[in-house]
C-alpha positions in Angstrom: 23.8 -20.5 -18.1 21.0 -17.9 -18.2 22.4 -14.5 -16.8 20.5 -12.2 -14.9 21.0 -8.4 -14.3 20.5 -7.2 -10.6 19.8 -2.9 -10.2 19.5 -1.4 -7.1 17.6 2.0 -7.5 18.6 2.8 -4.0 21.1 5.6 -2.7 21.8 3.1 0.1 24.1 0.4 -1.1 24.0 -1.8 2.1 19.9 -0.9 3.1 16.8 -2.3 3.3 16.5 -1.9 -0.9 19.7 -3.1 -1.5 19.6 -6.2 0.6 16.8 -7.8 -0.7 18.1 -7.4 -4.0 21.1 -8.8 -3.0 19.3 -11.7 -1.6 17.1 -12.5 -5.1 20.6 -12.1 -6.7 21.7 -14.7 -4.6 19.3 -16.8 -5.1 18.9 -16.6 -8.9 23.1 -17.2 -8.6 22.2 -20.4 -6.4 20.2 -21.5 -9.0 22.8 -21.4 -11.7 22.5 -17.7 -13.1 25.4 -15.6 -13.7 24.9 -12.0 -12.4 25.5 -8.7 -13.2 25.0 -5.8 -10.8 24.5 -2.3 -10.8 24.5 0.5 -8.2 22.0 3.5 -9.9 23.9 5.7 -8.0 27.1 5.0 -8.0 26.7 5.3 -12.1 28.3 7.7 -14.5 26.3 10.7 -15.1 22.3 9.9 -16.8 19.4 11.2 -17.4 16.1 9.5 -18.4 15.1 9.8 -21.5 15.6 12.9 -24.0 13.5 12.3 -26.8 16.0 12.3 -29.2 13.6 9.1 -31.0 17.0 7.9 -32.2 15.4 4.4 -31.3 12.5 5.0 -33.9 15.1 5.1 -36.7 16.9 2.6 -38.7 19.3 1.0 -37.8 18.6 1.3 -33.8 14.8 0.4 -34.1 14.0 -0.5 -30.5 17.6 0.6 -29.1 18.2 3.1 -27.4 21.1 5.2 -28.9 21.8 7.9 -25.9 25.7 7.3 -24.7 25.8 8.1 -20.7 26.0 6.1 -17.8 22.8 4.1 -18.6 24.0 2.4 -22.1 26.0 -0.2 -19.9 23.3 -1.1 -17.8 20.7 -0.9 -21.0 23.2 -2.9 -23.1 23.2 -5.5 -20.0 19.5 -6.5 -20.0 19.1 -6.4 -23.4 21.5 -9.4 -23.4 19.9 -10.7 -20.4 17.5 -13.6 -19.3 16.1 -11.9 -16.3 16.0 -8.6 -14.4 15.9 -7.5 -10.8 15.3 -4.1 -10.0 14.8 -2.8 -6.5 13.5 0.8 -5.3 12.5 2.7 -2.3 8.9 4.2 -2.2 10.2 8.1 -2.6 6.6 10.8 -1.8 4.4 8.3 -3.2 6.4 7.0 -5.9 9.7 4.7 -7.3 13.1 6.9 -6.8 14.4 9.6 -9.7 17.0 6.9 -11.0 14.5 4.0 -11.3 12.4 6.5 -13.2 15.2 7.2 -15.7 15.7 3.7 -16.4 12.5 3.0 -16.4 11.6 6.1 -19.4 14.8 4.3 -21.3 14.2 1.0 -20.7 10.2 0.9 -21.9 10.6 3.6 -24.3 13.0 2.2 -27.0 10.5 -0.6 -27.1 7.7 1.4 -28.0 7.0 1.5 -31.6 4.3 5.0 -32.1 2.7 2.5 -34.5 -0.7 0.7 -34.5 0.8 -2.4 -35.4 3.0 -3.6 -33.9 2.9 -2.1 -30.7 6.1 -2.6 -29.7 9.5 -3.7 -31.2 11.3 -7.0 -31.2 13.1 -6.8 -28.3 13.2 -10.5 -26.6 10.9 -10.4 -23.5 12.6 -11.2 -20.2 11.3 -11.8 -16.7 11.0 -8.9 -14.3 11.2 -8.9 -10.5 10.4 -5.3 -9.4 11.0 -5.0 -5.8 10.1 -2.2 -3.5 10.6 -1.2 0.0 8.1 1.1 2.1 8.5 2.7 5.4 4.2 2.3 5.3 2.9 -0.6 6.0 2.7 -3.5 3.1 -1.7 -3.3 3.5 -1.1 0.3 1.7 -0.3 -1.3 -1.6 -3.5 -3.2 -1.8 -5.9 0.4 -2.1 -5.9 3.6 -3.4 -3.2 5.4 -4.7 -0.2 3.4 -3.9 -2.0 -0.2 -5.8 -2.5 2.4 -8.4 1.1 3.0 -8.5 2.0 -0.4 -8.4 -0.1 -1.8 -11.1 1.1 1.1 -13.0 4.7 0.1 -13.3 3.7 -3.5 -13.5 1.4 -3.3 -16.3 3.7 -1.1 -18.6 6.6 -3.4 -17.4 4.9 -6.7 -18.1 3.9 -5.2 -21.5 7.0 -3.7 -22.5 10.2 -5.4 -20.9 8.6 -8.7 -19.6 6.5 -10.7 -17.4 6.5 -8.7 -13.9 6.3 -9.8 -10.9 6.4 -7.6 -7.7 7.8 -8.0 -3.9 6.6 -4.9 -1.4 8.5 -5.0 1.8 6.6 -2.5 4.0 7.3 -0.9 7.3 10.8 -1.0 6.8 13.4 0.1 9.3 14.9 3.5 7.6 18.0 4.1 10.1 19.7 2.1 12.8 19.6 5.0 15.7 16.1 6.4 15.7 17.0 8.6 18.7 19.1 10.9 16.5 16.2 12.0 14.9 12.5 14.0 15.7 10.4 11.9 14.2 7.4 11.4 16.5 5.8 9.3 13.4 7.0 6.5 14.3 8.1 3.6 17.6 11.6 2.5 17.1 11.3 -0.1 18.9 8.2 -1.7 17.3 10.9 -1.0 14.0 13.6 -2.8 15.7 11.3 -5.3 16.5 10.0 -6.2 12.9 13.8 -5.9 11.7 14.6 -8.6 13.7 12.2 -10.9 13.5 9.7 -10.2 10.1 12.7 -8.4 7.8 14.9 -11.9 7.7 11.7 -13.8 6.4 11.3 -10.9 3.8 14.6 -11.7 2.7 14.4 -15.7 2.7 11.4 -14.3 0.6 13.2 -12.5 -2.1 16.1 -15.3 -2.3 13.3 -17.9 -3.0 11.9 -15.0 -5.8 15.5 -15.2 -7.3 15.7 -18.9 -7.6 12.4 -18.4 -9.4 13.6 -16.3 -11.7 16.0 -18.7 -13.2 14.4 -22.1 -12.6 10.8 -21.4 -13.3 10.0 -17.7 -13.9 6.5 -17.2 -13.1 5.1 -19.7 -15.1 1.5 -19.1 -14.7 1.8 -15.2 -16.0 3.5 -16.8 -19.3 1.4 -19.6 -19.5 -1.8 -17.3 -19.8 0.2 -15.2 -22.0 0.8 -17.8 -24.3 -2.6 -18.8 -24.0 -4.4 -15.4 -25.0 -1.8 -15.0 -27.8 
């Protein structure tokens, strides 16, 4: 049974972030996977990384050694076949708690060596999923495909194989009316909720099963190829 860690990066357990996790989780546990989940938020206290290089040193060469509310979650996917990790699009950007996993996670890997680049650590598959109040076209230009292909790359090269699901022009509360924000029509929101969100979700459910039964085979097969 190949056992997948699902991370929400979200403050809102039961959102738009959260959801769609929940759904590739579902779908990777449809598949056969066992699952392990994580709230970011509802962790212990953590930081990202300190530099402490205590994974640079023998015997915890590619391991990071920091003890907070991370190590569980760290000590999960390195025993892991897969990942899924959601965030919001926070100013531009993936939230503060995806950072910090993100500094812990790719750092310990990272040798400071010519050769070899990185450490030992078993690759896994990567399904990076994030969701946008902008529209989904935003991720194709400028600075936000920038961002994108940023965390990919340095995922892909680091952790695993990466493949990313943007959900874009989410809807960010359930009573607009509460709020002055002249940005944006409710009820064109309420409208793609109801009838664009549910595909996104059958979407990441499908991305799950993926995961587990064939994780994106043409990335690895390449991989194999250029190696």
């Amino acid at each position: 049974m190949k056992h997948i860690v699902a991370i929400n990066a979200s403050p809102r357990v039961k959102w738009n972030t959260a959801m769609l996790v929940d759904e590739a989780a579902r779908g990777a546990q449809e598949a056969g996977a066992e699952i392990i989940h994580f709230d970011l938020y509802k962790l212990e206290r953590f930081t990202g990384c300190i530099s402490c290089f205590g994974c640079k040193r023998a015997p915890n060469e590619g391991k990071c050694v920091y003890k907070d509310g991370l190590k569980p979650v760290l000590d999960a996917i390195r025993e892991a076949d897969g990942l899924i990790i959601g965030t919001p699009n926070y100013l531009g950007d993936v939230s503060a708690v995806f950072r910090s996993l993100f500094e812990r996670l790719v750092f310990q890997s990272l040798t400071y060596k010519k050769e070899p680049r990185r450490y030992d650590n078993p690759f896994i598959h990567v399904l990076m999923i994030m969701t946008s109040n902008s529209p989904k076209a935003m991720y194709a230009i400028g600075d936000q495909a920038m961002m994108i292909n940023r965390y990919k790359g340095t995922l892909s090269g680091m952790v695993g194989p990466t493949k990313v699901m943007i959900a874009g022009d989410t809807l960010q509360v359930s009573d607009y009316s509460r709020y002055d924000w002249t940005m944006f029509d409710p009820a064109a929101k309420q409208k793609r909720r109801e009838e664009v969100f549910p595909k996104e979700k059958e979407k990441a459910f499908e991305l799950g099963r993926t995961l587990v039964e064939a994780p994106w085979q043409k990335y690895t097969q390449e991989r194999e190829g250029a190696a």
